[in-house]
SEKOLTI-284003 format. One record per residue: residue in one letter; x, y, z of N, C-alpha, C, CB in turn. Coordinates in steps of 0.02 Angstrom, whole numbers, padded with zeros to 5 digits, always signed. Atoms other than C-alpha are relative to their C-alpha. Glycine has a CB too. Layout:
# residues N
AXYZXYZXYZXYZ ...
# end
This chain:
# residues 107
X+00049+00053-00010+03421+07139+06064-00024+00001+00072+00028-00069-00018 X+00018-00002-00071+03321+07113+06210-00012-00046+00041-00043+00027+00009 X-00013+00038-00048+03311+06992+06349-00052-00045-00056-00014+00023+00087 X+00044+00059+00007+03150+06910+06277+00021-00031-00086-00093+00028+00013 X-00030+00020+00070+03232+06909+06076+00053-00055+00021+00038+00069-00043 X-00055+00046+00001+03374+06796+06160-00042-00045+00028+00069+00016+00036 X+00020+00043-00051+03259+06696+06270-00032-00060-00028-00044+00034+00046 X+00019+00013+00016+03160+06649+06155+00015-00085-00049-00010+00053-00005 X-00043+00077+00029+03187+06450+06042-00014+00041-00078-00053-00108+00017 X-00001-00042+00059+03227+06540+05855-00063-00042-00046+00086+00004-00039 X+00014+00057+00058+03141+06371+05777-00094+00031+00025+00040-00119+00021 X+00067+00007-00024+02954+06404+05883-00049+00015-00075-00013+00060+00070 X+00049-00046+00047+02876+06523+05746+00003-00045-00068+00031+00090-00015 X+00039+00064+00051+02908+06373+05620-00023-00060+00025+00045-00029-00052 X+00030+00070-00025+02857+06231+05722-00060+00019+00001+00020-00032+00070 X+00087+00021+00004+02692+06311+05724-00021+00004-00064-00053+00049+00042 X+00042+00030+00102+02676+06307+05528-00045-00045-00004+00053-00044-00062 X+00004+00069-00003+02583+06187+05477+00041-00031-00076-00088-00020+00009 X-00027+00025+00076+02660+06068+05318-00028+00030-00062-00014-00074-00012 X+00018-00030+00078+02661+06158+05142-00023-00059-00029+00067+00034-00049 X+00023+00049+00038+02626+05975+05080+00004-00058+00033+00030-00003-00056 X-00039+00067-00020+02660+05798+05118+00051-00007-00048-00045-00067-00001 X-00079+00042+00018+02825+05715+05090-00009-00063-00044+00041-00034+00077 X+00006+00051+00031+02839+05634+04934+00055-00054+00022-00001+00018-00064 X-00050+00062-00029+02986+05540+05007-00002+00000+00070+00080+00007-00019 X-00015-00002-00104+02973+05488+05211+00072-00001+00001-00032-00085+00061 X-00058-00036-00024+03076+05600+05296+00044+00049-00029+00034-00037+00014 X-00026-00046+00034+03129+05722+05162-00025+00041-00017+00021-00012-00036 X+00026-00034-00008+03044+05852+05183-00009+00047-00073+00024+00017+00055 X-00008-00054+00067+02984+05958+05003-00002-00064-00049+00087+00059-00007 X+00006+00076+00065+02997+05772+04916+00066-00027-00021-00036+00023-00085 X-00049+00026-00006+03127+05708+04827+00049+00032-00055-00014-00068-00001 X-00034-00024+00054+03296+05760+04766+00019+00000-00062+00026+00000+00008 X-00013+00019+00060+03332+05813+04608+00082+00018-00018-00053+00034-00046 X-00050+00000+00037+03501+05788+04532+00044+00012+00052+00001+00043-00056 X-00057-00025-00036+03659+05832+04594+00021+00072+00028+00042-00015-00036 X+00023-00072-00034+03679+05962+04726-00035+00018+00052-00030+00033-00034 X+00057-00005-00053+03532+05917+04846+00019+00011+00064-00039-00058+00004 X-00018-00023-00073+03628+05894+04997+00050+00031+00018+00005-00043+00040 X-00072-00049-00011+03771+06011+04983-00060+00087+00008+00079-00006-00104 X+00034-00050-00003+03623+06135+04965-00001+00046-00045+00008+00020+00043 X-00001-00029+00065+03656+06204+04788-00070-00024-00052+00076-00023-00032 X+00078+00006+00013+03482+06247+04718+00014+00029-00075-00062+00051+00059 X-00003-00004+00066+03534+06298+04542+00046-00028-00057+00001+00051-00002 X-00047+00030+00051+03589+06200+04385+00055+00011-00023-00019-00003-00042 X-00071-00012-00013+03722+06309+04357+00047+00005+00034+00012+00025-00007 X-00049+00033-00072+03796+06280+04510+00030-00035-00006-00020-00028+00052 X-00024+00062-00024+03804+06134+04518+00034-00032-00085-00075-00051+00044 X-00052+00003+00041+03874+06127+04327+00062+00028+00001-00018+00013-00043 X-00062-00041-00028+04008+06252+04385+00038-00037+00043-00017+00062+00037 X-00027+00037-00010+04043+06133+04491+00062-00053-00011-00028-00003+00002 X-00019+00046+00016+04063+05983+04406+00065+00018-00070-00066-00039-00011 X-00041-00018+00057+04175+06092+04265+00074+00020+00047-00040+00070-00052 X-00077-00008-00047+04288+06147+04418+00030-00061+00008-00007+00029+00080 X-00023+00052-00019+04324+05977+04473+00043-00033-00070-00059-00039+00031 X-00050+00054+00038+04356+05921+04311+00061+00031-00029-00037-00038-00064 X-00049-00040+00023+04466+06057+04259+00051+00001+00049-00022+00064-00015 X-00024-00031-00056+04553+06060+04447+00053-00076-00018-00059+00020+00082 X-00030+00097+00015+04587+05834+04406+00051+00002-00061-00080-00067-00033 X-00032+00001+00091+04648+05873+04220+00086+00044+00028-00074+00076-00084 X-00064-00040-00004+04771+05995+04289+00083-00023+00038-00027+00059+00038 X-00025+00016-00033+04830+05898+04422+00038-00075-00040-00044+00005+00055 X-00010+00050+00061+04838+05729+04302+00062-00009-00038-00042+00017-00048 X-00066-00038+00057+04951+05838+04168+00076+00014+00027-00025+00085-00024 X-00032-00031-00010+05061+05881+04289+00024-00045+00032-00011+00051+00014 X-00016+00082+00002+05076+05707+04347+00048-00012-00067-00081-00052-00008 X-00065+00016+00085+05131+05639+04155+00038+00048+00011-00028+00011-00098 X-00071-00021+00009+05232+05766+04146+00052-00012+00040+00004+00056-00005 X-00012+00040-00026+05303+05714+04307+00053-00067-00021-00051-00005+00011 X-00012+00074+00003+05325+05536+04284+00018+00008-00086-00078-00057+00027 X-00038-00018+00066+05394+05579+04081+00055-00015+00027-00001+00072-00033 X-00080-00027-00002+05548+05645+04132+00016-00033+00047+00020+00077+00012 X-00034+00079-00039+05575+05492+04262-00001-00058-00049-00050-00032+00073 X-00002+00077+00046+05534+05377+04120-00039-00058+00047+00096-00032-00014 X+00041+00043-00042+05417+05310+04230-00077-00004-00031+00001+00030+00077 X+00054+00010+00058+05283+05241+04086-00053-00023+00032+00017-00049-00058 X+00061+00046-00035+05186+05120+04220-00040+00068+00018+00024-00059+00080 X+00032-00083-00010+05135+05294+04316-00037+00054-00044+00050+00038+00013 X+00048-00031+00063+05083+05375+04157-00037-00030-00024+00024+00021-00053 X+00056+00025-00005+04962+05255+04126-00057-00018+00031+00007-00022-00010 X+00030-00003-00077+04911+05252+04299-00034+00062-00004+00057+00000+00065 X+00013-00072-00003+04884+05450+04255-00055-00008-00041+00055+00053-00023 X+00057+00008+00063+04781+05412+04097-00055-00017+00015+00010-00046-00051 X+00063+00031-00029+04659+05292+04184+00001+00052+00042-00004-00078+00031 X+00026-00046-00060+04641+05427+04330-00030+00058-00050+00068+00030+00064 X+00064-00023+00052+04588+05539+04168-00048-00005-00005-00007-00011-00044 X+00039+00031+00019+04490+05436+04118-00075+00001+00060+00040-00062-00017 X+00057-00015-00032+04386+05434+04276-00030+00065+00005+00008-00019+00054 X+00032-00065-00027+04377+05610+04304-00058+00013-00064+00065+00073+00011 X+00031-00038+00024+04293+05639+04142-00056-00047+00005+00023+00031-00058 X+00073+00046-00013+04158+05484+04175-00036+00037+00073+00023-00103+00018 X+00012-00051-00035+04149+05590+04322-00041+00060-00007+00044+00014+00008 X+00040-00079+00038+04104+05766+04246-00041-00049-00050+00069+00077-00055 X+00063-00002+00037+04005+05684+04124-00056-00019+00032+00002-00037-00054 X+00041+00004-00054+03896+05609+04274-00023+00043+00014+00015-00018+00045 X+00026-00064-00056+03884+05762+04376-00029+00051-00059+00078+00047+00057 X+00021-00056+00089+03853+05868+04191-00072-00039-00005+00071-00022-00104 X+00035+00014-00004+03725+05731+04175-00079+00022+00050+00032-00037-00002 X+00057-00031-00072+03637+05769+04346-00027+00072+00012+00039-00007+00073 X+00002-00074-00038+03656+05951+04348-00095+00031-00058+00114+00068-00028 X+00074-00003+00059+03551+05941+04166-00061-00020+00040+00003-00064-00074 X+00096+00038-00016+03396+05827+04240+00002+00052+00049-00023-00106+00040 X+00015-00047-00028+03415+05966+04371-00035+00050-00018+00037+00015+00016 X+00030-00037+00022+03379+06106+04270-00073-00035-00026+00043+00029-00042 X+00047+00018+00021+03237+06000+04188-00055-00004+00045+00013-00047-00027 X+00038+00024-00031+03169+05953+04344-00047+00080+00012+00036-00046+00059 X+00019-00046-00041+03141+06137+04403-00028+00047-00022+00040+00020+00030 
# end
């Protein structure tokens, strides 16, 4: 590289763009997000369903291994404690499953 490639501000050559559009949302430049994924920066539906199938598969595992756990203490309060924490993860994935869909739709 050469003196004037480092010297240089990397951003200049887009500040002189001008806007591809206006901002359907002020301050969000491109408009507004769709679904789940926008600000982590995951731009495809399957992504961001891959996602939401890791998480719930990563919760379920962790959960199971809980009850089983708390079984073999005979510790029943805790295993119901486990069930409801189930229970969220999959209102969870079905959310983010939700979002990832209107994603693909949107795009």
């Amino acid at each position: 590289m050469t003196d004037r490639d480092q010297d240089g501000d990397l951003w200049e050559e887009f500040d002189r763009l001008p806007p591809a559009g206006p901002d359907r949302v002020e301050g969000l430049p491109g408009g507004q997000p769709q679904g789940f994924g926008f600000r982590t920066g995951v731009r495809s539906a399957k992504v961001a369903f891959g996602f939401a199938v890791y998480a719930l598969v990563l919760g379920t595992v962790l959960v199971l291994t809980g009850v089983v756990v708390f079984i073999g203490q005979g510790q029943w309060l805790l295993v119901g404690l486990m069930v409801l924490v189930e229970a969220v993860f999959v209102f969870a994935f079905k959310r983010l499953a939700e979002q990832a869909r209107n994603r693909r739709s949107a795009e």
